[in-house]
MARLUMLUM-826420 format. One record per atom (N, C-alpha, C): y, z, x; residue in three letters. Coordinates in steps of 0.1 Angstrom, whole numbers, padded with zeros to 4 digits, always signed. Each point is the difference from the previous one (the first is absolute). Example, Ala and Ser with C-alpha at 12.3 -4.5 7.8 and 13.67 -1.06 7.14 Angstrom:
-0057+0078+0132Ala;+0012+0000-0009Ala;+0012+0000+0009Ala;+0011-0007-0004Ser;+0011+0000+0009Ser;+0011+0008-0008Ser;
This chain:
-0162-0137-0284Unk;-0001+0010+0011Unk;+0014+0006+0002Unk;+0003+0016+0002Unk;+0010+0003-0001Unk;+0000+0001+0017Unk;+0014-0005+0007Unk;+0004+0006+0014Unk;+0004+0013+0003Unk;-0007+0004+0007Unk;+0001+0013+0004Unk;+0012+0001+0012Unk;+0009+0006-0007Unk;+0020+0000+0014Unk;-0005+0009+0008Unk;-0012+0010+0004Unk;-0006+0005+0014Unk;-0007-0009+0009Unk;-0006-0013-0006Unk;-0007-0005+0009Unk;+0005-0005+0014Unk;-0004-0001+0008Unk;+0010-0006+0014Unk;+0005-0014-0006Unk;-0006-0006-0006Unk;+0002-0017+0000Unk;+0013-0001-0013Unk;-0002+0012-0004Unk;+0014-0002-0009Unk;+0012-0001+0007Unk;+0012-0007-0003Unk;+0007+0002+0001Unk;+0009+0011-0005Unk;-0002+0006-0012Unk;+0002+0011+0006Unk;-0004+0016-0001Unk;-0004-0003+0010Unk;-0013+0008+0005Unk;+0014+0004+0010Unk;-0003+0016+0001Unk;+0006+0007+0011Unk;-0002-0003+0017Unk;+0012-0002+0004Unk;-0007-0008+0016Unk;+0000+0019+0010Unk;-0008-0005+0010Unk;-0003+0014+0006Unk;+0016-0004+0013Unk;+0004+0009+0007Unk;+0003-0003+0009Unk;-0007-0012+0014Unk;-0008-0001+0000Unk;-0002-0005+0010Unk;-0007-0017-0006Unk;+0003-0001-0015Unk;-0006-0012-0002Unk;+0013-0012+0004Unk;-0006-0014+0003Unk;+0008-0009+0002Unk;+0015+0000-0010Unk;+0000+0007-0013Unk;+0011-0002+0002Unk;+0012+0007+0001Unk;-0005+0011+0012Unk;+0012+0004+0009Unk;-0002+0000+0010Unk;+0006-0010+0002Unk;-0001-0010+0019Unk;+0011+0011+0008Unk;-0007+0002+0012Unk;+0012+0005+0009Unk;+0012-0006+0002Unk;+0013+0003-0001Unk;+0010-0008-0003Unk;+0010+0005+0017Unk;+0011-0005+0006Unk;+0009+0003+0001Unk;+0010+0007-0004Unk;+0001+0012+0008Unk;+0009+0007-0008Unk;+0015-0001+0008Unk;+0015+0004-0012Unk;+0009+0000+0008Unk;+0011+0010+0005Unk;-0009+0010-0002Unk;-0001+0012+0007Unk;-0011+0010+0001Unk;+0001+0013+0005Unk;-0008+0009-0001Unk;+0007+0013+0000Unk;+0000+0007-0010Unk;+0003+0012-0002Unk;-0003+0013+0003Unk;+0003+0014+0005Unk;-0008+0012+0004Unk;-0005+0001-0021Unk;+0006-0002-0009Unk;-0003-0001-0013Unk;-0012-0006-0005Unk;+0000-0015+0007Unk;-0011-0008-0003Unk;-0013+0007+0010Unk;+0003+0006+0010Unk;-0010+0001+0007Unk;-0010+0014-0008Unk;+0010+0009-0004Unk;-0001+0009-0011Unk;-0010-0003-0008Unk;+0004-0011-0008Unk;-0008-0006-0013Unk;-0013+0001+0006Unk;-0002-0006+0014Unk;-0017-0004+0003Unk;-0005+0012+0004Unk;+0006+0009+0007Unk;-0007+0010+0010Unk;+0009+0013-0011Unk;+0004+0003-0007Unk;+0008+0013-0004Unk;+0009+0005+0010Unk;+0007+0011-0004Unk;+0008+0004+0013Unk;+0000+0010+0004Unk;-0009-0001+0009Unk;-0002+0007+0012Unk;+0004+0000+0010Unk;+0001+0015+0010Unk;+0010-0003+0013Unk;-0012-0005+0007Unk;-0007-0005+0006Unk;-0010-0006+0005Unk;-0007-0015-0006Unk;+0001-0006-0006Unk;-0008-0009-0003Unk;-0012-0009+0007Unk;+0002-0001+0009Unk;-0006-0007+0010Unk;-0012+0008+0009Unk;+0003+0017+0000Unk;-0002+0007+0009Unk;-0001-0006+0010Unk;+0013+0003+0005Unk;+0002-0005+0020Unk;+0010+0011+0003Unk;+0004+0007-0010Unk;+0011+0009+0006Unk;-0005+0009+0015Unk;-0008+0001-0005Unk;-0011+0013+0015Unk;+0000-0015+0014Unk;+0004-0011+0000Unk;-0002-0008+0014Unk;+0015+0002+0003Unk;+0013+0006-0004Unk;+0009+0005+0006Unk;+0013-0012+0002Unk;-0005-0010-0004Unk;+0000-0016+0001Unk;+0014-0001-0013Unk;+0011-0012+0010Unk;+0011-0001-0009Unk;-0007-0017-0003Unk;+0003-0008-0013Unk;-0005-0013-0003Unk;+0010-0006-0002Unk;+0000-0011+0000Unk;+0012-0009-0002Unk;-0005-0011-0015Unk;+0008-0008-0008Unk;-0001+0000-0011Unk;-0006-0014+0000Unk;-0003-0006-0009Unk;-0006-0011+0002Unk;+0014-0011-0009Unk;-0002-0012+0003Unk;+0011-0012-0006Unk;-0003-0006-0010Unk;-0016-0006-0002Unk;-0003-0004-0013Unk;-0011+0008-0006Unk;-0003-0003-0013Unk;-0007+0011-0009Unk;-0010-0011-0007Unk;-0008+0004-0006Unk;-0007-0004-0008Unk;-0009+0012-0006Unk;+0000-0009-0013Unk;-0007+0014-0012Unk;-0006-0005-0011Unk;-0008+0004-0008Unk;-0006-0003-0013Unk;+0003+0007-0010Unk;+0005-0004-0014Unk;+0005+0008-0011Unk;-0010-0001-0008Unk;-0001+0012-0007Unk;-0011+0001-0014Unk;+0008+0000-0011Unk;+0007-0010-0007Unk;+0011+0003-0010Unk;+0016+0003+0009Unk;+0006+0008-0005Unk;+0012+0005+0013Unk;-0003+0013+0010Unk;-0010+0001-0002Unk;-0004+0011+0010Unk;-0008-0009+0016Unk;+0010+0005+0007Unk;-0005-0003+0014Unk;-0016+0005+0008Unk;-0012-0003+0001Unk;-0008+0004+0000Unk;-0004+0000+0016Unk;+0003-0007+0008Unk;-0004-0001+0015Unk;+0009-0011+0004Unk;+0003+0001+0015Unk;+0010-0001+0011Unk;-0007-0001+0015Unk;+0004-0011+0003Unk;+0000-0001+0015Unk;+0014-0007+0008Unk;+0000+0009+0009Unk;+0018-0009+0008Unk;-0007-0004+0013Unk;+0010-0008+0005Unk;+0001-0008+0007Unk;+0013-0002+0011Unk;-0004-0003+0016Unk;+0012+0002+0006Unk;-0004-0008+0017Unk;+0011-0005+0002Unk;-0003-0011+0013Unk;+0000+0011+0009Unk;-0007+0004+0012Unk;+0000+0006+0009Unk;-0003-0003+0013Unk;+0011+0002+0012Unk;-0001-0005+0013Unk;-0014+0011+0006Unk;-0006-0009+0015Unk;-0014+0014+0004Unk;+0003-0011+0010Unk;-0007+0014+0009Unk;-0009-0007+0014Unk;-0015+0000-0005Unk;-0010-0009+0010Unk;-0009-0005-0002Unk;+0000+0005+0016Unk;-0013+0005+0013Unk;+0001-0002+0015Unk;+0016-0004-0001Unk;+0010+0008+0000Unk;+0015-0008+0002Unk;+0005-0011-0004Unk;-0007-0009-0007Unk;+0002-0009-0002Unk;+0008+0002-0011Unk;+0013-0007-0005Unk;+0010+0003-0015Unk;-0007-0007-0013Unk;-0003+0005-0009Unk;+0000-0013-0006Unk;+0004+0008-0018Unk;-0008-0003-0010Unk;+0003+0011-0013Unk;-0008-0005-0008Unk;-0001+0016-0009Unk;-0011-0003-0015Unk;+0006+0002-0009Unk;-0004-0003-0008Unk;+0002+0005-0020Unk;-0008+0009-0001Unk;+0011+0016+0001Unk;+0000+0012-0006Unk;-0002+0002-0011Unk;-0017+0002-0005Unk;-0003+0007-0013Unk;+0003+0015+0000Unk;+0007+0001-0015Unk;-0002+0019-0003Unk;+0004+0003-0014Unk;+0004+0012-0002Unk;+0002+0000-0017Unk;-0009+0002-0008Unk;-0013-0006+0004Unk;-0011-0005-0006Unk;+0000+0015-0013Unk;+0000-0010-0011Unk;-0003+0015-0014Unk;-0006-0004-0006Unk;-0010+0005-0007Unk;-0009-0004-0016Unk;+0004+0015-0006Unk;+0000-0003-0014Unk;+0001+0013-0010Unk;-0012+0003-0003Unk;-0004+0016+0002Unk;-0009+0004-0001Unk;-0008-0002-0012Unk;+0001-0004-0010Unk;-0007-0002-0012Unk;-0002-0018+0000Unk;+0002-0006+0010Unk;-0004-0015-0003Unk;-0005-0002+0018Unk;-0002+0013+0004Unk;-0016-0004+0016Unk;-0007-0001-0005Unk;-0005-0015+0010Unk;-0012-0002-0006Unk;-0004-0014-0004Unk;+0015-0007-0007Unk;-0001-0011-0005Unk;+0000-0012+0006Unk;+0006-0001+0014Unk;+0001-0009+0012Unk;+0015-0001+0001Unk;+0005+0005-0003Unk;+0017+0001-0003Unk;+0003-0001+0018Unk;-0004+0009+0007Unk;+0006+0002+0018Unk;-0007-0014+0001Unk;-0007-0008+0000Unk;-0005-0014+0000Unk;+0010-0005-0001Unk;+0006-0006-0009Unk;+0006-0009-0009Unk;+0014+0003+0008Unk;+0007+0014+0003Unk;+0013+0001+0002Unk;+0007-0007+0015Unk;-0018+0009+0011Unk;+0000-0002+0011Unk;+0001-0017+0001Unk;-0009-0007-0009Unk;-0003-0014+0002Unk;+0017-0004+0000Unk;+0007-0001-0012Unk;+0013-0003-0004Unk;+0007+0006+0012Unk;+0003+0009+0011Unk;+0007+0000+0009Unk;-0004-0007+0014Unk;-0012-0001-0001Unk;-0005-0008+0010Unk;-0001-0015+0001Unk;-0002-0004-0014Unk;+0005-0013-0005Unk;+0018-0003+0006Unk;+0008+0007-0002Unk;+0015-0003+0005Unk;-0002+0004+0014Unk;-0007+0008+0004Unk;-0003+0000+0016Unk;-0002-0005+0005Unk;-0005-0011-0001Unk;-0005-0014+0006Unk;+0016-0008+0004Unk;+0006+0000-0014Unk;+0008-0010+0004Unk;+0016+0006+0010Unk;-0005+0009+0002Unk;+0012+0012+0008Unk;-0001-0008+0018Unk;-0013-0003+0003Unk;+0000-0002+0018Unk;-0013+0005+0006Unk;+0004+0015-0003Unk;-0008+0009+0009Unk;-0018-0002-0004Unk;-0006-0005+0010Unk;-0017-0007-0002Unk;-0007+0014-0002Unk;+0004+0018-0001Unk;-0010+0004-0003Unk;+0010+0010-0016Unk;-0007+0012-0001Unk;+0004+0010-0010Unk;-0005+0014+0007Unk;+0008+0005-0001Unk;-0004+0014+0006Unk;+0002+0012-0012Unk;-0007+0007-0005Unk;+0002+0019-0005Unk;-0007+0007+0009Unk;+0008+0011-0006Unk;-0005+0017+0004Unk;-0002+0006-0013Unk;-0017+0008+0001Unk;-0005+0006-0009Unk;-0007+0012+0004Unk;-0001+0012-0016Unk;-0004+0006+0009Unk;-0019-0003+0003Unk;-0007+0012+0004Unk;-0015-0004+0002Unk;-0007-0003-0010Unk;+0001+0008-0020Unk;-0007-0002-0010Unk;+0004-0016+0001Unk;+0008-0011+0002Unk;+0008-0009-0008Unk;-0008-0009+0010Unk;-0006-0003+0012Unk;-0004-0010+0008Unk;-0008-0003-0009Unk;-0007+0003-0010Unk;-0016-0007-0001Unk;+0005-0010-0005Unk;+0011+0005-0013Unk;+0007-0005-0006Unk;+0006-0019+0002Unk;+0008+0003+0009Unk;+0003-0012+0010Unk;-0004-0004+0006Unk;-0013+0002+0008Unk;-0010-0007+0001Unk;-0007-0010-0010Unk;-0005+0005-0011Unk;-0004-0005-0005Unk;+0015-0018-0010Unk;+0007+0007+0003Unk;+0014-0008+0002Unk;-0001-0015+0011Unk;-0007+0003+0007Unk;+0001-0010+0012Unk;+0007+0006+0012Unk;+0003+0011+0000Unk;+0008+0004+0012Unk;-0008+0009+0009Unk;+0006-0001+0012Unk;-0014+0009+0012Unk;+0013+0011+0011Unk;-0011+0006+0003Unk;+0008+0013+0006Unk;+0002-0005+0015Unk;+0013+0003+0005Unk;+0004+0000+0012Unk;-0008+0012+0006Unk;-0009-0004+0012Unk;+0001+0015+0010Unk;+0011-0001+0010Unk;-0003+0007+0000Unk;+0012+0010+0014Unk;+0017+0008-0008Unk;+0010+0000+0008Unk;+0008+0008-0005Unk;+0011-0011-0003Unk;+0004+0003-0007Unk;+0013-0007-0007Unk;+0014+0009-0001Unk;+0007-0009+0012Unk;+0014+0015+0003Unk;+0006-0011-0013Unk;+0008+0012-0002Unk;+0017-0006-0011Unk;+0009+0008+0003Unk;+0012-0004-0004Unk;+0014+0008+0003Unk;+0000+0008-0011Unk;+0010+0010+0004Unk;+0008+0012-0009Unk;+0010+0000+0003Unk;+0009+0008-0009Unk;+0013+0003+0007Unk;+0002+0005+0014Unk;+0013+0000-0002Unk;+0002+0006+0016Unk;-0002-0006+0016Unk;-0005-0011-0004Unk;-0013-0009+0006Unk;-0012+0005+0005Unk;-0009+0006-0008Unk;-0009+0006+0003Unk;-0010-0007-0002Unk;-0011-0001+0008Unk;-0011-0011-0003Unk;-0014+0008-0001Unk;-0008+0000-0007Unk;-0009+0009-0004Unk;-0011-0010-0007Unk;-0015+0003+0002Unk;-0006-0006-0006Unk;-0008+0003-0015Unk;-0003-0010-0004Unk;-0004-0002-0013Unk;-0006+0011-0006Unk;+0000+0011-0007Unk;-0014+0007+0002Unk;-0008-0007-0016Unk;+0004-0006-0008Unk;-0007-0011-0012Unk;-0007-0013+0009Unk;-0015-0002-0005Unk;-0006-0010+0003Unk;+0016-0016-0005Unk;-0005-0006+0012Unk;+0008-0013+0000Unk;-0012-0015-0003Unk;+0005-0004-0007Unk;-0007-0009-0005Unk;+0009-0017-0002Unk;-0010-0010+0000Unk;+0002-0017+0001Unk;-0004-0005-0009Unk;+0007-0011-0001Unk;-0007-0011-0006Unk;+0001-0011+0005Unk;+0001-0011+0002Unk;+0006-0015+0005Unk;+0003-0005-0017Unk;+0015-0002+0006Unk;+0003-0012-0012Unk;+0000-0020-0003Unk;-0006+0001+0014Unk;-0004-0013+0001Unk;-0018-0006+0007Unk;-0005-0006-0003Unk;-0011-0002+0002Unk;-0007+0003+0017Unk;+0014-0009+0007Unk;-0003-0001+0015Unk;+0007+0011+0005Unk;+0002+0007-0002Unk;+0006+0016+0005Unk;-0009+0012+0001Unk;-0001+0002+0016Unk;-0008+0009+0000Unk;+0011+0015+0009Unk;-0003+0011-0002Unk;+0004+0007+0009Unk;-0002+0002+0014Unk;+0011+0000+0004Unk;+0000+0003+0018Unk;-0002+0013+0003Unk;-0009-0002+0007Unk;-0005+0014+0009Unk;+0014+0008+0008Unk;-0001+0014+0002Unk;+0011+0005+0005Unk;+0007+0010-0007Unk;+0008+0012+0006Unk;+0008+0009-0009Unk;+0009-0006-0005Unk;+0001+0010-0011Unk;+0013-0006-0013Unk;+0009+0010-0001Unk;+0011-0006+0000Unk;+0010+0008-0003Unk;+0009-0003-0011Unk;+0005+0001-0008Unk;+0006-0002-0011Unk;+0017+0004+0004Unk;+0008-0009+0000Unk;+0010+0000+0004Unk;+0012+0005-0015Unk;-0007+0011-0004Unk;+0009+0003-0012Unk;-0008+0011-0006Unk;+0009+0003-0010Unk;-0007+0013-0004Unk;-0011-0003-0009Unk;-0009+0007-0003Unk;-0014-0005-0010Unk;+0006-0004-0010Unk;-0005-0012-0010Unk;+0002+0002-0014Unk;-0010+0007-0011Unk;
């Protein structure tokens, strides 16, 4: 019997992006270049430019490579908030990228998992993004649920204005649940 090098079980058999063996990795940096690679370069990527909204950058990265091409990205970033006044802080998801030619495969799965996984071990008991409306089902189906009410953040100048992107949760720990009450994010979006 001759082995067929297409079949999955070959080894070598072409791996797709999103198969086990390209694990979301730590990255040790993130580039406007690398971000390129996943999304092209566009002055918009994200479309958020129309919420008027300055962002702040995230500290750690994580990403999945298909060969040396960077294929998807999520960052990561400690962030101070009020809770009802109360201080306390989350792990700022954002960044969030898949390359258009490999949606689809579970890649925002896998990336998100890999920053949420180091999220845990950061402190902060929940995870918080901002997305826009197509992207909730998305994250939902992620494990993450939508905040109601308004969510102020800072801008320059110290200007405080609210969210106009759905804000969304997760708990990174079992016994963590969200406190009821306005939120304020004590920093600029990531």
């Amino acid at each position: 019997m001759t082995k067929n090098p297409n079949s999955p079980n070959s080894p070598d058999a072409p791996h797709s992006a999103g198969s086990p063996s390209s694990p979301a990795i730590r990255l040790e940096r993130y580039t406007r270049a690398e971000q390129n690679e996943i999304l092209g370069d566009v002055e918009d990527p994200f479309s958020v430019a129309e919420t008027g909204l300055t962002w702040r950058g995230k500290d750690e990265h994580f990403g999945i490579r298909h060969g040396a091409r960077l294929v998807a990205h999520a960052g990561l970033v400690r962030l101070p908030l009020t809770i009802a006044d109360t201080p306390t802080e989350v792990a700022g998801v954002g960044g969030v990228a898949v390359a258009a030619d490999v949606r689809g495969c579970g890649l925002a799965r896998q990336v998100v998992a890999a920053a949420l996984e180091h999220a845990r071990t950061m402190g902060p008991r929940h995870a918080l993004l901002f997305c826009r409306p197509p992207l909730e089902a998305l994250y939902r189906r992620l494990g993450w649920h939508r905040l109601d009410g308004d969510v102020l953040v800072e801008q320059p100048e110290s200007r405080l204005v609210v969210m106009p992107l759905r804000t969304m949760v997760i708990s990174l720990h079992d016994d963590a649940s969200w406190p009821s009450g306005r939120v304020r994010l004590l920093s600029l979006p990531m």
